[in-house]
C-alpha positions in Angstrom: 77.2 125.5 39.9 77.0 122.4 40.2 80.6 121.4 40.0 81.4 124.7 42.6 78.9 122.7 44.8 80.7 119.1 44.3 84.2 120.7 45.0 83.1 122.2 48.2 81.5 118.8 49.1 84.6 117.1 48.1 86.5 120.3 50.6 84.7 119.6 53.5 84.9 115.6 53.5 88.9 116.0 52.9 89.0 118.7 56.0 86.8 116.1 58.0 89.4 113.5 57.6 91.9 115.5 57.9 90.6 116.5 61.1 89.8 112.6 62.1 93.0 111.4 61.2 94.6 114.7 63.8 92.5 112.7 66.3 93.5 109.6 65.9 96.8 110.5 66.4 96.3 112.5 69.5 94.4 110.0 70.8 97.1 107.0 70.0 99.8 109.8 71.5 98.2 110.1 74.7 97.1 106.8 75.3 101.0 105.8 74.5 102.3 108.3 76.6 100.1 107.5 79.7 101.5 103.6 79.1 104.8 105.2 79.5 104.8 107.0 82.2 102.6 104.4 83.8 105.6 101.7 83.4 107.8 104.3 84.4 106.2 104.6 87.4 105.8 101.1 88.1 109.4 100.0 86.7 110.8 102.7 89.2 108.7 101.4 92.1 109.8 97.9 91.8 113.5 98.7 91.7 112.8 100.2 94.7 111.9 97.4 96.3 115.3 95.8 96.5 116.8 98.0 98.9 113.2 98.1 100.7 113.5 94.3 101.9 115.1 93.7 105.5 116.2 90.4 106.8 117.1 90.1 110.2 118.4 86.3 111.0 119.3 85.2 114.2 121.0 82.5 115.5 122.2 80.7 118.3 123.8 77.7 119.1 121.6 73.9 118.9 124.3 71.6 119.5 127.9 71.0 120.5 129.0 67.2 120.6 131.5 65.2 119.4 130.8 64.8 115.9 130.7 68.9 115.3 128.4 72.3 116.1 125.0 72.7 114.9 123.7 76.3 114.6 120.3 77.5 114.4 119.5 80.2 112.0 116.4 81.9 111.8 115.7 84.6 109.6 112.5 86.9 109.1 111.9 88.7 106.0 110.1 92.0 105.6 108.3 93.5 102.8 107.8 97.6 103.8 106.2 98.2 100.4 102.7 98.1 98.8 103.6 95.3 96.7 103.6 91.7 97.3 106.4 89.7 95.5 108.5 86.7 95.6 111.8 85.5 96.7 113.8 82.7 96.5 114.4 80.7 99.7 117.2 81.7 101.5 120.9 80.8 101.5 122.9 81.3 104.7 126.6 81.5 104.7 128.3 81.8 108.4 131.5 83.2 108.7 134.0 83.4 111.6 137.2 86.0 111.5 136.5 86.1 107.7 136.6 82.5 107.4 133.7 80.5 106.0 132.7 78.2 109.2 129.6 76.2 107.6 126.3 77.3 105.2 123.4 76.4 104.5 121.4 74.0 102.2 120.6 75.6 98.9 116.9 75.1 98.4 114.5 75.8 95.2 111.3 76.8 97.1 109.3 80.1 96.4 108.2 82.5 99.5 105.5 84.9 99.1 105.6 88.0 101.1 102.4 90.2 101.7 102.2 93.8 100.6 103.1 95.2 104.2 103.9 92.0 105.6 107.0 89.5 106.8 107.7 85.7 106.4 109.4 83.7 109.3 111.8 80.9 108.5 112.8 78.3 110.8 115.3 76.3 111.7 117.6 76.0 109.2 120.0 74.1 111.1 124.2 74.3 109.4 126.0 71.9 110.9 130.3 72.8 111.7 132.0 69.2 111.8 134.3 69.3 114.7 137.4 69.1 112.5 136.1 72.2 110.7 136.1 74.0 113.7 140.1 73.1 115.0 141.6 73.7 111.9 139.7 77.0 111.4 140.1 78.0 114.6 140.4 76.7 118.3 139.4 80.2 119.5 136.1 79.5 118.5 135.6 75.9 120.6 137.3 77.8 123.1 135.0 80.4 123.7 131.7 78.5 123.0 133.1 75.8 125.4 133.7 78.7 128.1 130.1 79.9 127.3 131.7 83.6 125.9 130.0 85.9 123.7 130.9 84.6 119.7 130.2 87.1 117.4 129.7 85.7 113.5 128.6 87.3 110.5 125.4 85.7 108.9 125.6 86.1 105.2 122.1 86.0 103.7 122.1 85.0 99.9 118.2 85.4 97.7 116.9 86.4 94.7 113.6 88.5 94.7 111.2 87.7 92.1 109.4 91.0 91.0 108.0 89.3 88.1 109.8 90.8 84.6 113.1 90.4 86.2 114.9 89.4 89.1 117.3 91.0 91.3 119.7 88.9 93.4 120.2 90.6 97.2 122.6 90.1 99.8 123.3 91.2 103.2 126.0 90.7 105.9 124.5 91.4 109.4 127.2 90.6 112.6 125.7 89.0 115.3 126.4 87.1 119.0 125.7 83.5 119.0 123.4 82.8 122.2 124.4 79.4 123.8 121.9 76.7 124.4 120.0 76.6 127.5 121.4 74.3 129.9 
């Protein structure tokens, strides 16, 4: 009887573990699974993001003398999304017919952006030297000299930081040069 009572013993502590161990891994499974779906979620989200942010630059013209043209380029950035991140200041390319007339300089700052929220920069100033501006063309002088609308296409350059990786963005926006205020 007494061995009949041992094996049963021995039964039942071999289904217990059994049982334990089924636990453990369902436990283990759902906890991995959640992670997963969690990153998923999150992975998606951020890659979202990059179409998400909008620059709108502006710029007008500072400066016209006889060593060149200066343009002023402002450009706000804006974060539509629920989470903050990072970019890489900005590089400005301006381009006239197709033509490369003058860019920015390149610059290894950080800008945070709120969740929700924009970031303004200022005066980034690309100077045209004069010579620049005749050989790329005179139509250009021309019509800034005669106070016409100019229309150039500001070529903004960044890299957005979303922390694991980072995803360069660019965007070509056409706009009308506004001349200085006499």
């Amino acid at each position: 009887m007494d061995v009949i009572q041992s094996s049963g013993r021995l039964y039942q502590r071999t289904i217990k573990k059994e049982v334990m161990e089924t636990w453990k891994k369902i436990a283990v499974g759902t906890v991995v699974g959640g992670a997963l779906i969690g990153g998923t979620v999150y992975v998606v989200r951020l890659n979202k993001m990059n179409a998400e942010l909008e620059t709108v630059p502006m710029a007008k013209i500072h400066k016209l003398d006889l060593s060149g043209l200066t343009i002023r380029v402002d450009v706000q950035l804006k974060n539509p999304t629920r989470t903050p991140f990072k970019i890489k200041f900005p590089f400005i390319k301006l381009m006239y017919k197709g033509t490369t007339v003058g860019s920015s300089q390149v610059v290894d700052k950080d800008i945070s952006i709120p969740a929700f929220g924009e970031a303004v920069i200022q005066q980034m100033m690309i100077r045209v030297p004069l010579m620049n501006i005749f050989s790329l063309s005179g139509s250009l002088l021309r019509a800034i000299q005669n106070k016409e609308p100019v229309k150039i296409d500001v070529k903004t350059l960044t890299t957005i930081d979303l922390g694991w990786k980072k995803v360069p963005y660019t965007k070509t926006d056409t706009l009308t040069l506004s001349q200085p205020k006499a």
